[in-house]
Structures are given as structure tokens and as C-alpha cells.
C-alpha positions in Angstrom: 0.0 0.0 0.0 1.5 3.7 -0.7 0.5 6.6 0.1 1.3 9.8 -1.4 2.5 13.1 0.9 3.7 16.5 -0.1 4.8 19.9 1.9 4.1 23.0 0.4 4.9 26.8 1.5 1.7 28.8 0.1 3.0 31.6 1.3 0.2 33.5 2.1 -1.5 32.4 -1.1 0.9 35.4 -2.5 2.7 34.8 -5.7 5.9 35.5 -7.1 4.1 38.1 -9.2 2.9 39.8 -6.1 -0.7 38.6 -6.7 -2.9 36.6 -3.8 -4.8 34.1 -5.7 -5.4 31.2 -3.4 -7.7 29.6 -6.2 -4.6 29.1 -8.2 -2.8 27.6 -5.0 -5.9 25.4 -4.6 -5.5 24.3 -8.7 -1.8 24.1 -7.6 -2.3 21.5 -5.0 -5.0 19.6 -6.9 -2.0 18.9 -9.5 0.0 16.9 -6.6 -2.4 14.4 -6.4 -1.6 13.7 -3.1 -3.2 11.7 -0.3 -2.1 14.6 2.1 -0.4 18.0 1.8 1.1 19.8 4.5 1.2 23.0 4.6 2.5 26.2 5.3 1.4 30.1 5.8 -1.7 29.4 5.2 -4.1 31.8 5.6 -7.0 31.1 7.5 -10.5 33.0 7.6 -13.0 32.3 10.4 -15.6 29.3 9.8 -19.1 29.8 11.2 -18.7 27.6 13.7 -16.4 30.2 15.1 -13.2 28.7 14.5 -10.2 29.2 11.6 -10.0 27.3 8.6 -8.6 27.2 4.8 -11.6 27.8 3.4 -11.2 29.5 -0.1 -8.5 26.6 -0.7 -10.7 24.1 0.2 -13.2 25.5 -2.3 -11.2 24.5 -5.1 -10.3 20.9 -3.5 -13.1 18.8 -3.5 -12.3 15.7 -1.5 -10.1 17.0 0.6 -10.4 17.9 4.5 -8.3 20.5 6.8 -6.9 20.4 9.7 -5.3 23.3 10.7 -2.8 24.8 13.9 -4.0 28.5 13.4 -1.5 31.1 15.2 -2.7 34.8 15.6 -0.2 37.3 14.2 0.7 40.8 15.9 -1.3 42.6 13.0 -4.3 40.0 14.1 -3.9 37.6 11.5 -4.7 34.0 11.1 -2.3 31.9 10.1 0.4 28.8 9.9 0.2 25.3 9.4 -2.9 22.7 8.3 -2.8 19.1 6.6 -5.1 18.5 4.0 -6.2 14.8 3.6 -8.5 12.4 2.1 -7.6 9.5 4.3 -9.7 9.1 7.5 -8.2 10.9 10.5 -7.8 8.9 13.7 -6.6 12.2 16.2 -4.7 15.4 15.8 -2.7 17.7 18.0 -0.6 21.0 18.0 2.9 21.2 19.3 3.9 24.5 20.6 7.2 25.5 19.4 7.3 29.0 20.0 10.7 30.3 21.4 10.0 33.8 23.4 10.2 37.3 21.3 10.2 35.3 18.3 7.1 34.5 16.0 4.7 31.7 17.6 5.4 28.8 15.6 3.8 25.0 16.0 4.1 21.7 14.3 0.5 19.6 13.8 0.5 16.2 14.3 -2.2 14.1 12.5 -2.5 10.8 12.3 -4.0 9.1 9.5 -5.9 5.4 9.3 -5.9 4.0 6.0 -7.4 0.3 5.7 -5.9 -0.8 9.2 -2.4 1.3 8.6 -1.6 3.8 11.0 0.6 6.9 9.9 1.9 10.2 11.9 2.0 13.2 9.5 3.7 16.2 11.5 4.1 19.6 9.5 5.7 22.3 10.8 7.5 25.7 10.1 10.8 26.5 12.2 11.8 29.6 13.0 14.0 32.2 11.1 17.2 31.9 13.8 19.4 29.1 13.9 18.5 29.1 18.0 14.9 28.7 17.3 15.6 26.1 15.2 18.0 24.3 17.3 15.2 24.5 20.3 12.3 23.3 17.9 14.4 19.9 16.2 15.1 19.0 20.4 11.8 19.4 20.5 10.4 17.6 18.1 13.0 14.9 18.6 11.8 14.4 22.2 7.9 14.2 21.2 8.7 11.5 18.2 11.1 9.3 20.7 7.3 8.5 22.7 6.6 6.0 20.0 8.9 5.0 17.9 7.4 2.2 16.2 4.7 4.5 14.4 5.0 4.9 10.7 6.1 8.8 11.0 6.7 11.5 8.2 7.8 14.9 9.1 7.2 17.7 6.7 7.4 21.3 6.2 9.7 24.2 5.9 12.7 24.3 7.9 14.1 27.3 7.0 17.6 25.5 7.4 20.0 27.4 4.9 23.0 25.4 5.4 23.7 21.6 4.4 25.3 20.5 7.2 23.4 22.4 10.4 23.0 20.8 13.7 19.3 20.6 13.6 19.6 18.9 10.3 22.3 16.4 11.6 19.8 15.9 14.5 17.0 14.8 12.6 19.4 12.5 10.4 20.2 10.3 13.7 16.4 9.8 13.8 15.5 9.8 10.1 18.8 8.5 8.6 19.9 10.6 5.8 18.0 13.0 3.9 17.5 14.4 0.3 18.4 17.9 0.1 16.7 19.2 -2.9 16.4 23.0 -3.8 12.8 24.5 -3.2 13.4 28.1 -2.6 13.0 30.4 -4.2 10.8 28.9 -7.0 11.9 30.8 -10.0 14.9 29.7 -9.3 15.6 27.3 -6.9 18.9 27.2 -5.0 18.2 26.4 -1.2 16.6 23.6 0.0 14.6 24.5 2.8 11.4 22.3 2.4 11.5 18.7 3.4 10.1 15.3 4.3 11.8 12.7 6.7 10.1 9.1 6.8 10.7 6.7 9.6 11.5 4.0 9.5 14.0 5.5 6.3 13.3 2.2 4.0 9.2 3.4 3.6 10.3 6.4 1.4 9.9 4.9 -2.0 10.1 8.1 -3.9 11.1 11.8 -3.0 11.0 14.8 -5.8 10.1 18.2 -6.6 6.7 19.8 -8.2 8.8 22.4 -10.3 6.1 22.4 -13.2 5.1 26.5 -14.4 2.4 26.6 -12.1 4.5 26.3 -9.1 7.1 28.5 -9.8 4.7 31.2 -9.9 2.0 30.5 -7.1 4.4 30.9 -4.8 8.3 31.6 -3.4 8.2 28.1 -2.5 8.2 25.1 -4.3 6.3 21.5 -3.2 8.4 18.5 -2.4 6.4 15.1 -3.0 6.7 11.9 -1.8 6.1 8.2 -1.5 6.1 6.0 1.0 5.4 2.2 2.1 2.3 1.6 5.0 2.2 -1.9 3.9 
């Protein structure tokens, strides 16, 4: 059985032509064809249930449903990180991250049930300083060391710039070695600051990046796609 994950940085549903469009993010995603898609800087608007959600993307992604870690910003914002899915969803759970003075930042946890197969997604965002960062990988480190027998794929933007940084040689103990494949900026990629780690490392079957035209322009980031083994 596979299952296919991606990550993707929307951005704020802002393009690299300075437009926000999140229908063409939504068409974006729908061109992944993916089981689930973490995600990043989202924007959320308020549901009428009273909560925050991705609603104008999940307009355009029938199929699909969000669960989201919504993080109000000083200029009173919604935003940060949801999974999209249409596997069932078994439980889900945000992780605080946040370092103090520094932007609130969270990974969500989600796990997923597909025909008796249990699998932890966890998307995330670190922080912009390599302390955050360094705080946020121990962090995340110590919450996946409580079961270590679950299939588990971490995702998102890690804002790591350089190859061989301790939070990146961290999450290689756990994850064994990783792919490091230029997402950023999308015109013209050079760093590669998106991700997905697998455990255990043998269920990654298949690890690329979406660089077709639409992606380089819906926004600075582009997706990374995977596939892994449940079975």
C-alpha cells in the first residue's frame, strides 16, 4: 500500500508576481495528487462555527479535509500550518514551538488510518534563527522518541540554509539521511529549505520536486512530493 504526501509553503496564497490568488494555489495543489499535503502560511479565515480554517482553498479541492494549527499574528492575522487529507483521520494535536520574542510557531500532528495502517504526518514551520531552530528539532525529537514504532513523516519548511546544520544532523540520527533538494526560491531554486523525513527510512519509495510552471509562480516556495510504504 503507498501513500502519497507532499509539503508545500503557500505563502500566504501570495505569488511570485505579487498577486494573492489562493484559487490558483488550490489548482496548484490539486495537480500533486496527493493523499495529504502539509502545509505552510496558510491563511485562514473564520468558519461559522467560530473557529479558523482554509476555506477558499478548500473550495477548489473537492475531497479533501483541513486540519489546521491557526497562530494569531501581531497585525491579528490567522495563520500557519494545516494538513489536508482524504484519508480518514484517527486524532490530531498541535505542538507549541514557539521560542519567546520570536514568531509563535507549532508543528500539527495528524494521524491518519488508512485500511488498518496507521501513519503520523507532523508539518511544521521553524523559526527564522538558527536558536529557534536548534530549540524546535530538540523538541520535536523528544515528542517522536514516545513512540517509535509508528510509521512517521515529518514535513514542512525548515528554514535551514545550510547543508550540514545541527538541527539537520539531528533529525538525520532519527530519520537516517536526507534528500536535500532545492525548493526556494521557486523561480529559481537554490536552497533547500522544504523537506520530508520518513521513519522508519526504508518506507520512502520516492522523493522529488513539483517544479512544473504553475508552481514556480503560485508561490516563493516550491512542493516536495513523496512516497512512501504503510504496507
Amino acid at each position: 500500500m503507498k501513500l502519497r504526501l507532499a509539503s508545500y509553503n503557500v505563502h500566504g496564497c501570495v505569488g511570485t508576481d505579487g498577486a494573492l490568488d489562493e484559487a490558483r494555489v488550490a489548482r496548484a495543489i490539486g495537480e500533486l495528487g496527493a493523499d495529504a499535503i502539509g502545509l505552510q502560511e496558510v491563511p485562514f479565515q473564520r468558519t461559522d462555527e467560530g473557529g479558523f480554517g482554509p476555506l477558499a482553498l478548500l473550495d477548489g479541492l473537492p475531497g479533501y479535509r483541513a486540519v489546521c494549527a491557526p497562530i494569531e499574528r501581531r497585525d491579528g492575522v490567522w495563520h500557519g500550518n494545516a494538513l489536508l487529507t482524504r484519508a480518514p483521520i484517527a486524532r490530531a494535536q498541535s505542538i507549541c514551538l514557539s521560542v519567546t520574542q520570536r514568531e509563535p510557531r507549532t508543528a500539527l500532528e495528524v494521524e491518519l488510518s488508512i485500511d488498518g495502517q496507521r501513519c503520523r504526518v507532523i508539518t511544521t514551520h521553524l523559526g527564522l534563527r538558527p536558536v529557534e531552530r536548534r530549540y524546535q528539532v530538540r523538541a520535536l525529537l523528544r515528542h517522536l522518541a514516545c513512540d517509535r514504532e509508528l510509521v512517521t513523516v515529518l514535513l514542512g519548511d525548515f528554514n535551514e540554509w545550510f547543508l550540514g546544520g545541527r538541527p539537520l544532523r539531528w533529525l538525520e540520527r532519527y530519520f537516517g539521511r536526507g534528500r536535500a533538494l532545492a525548493t526556494y526560491p521557486s523561480r529559481w531554486p537554490v536552497f533547500a529549505l522544504d523537506r520530508v523525513w520518513v521513519h522508519p527510512s526504508a518506507k520512502l519509495l520516492a522523493y522529488r520536486v513539483a517544479d512544473a510552471p504553475t508552481f514556480r509562480v503560485a508561490s516563493d516556495h516550491l512542493p516536495i512530493v513523496a512516497e512512501i510504504a504503510l504496507a
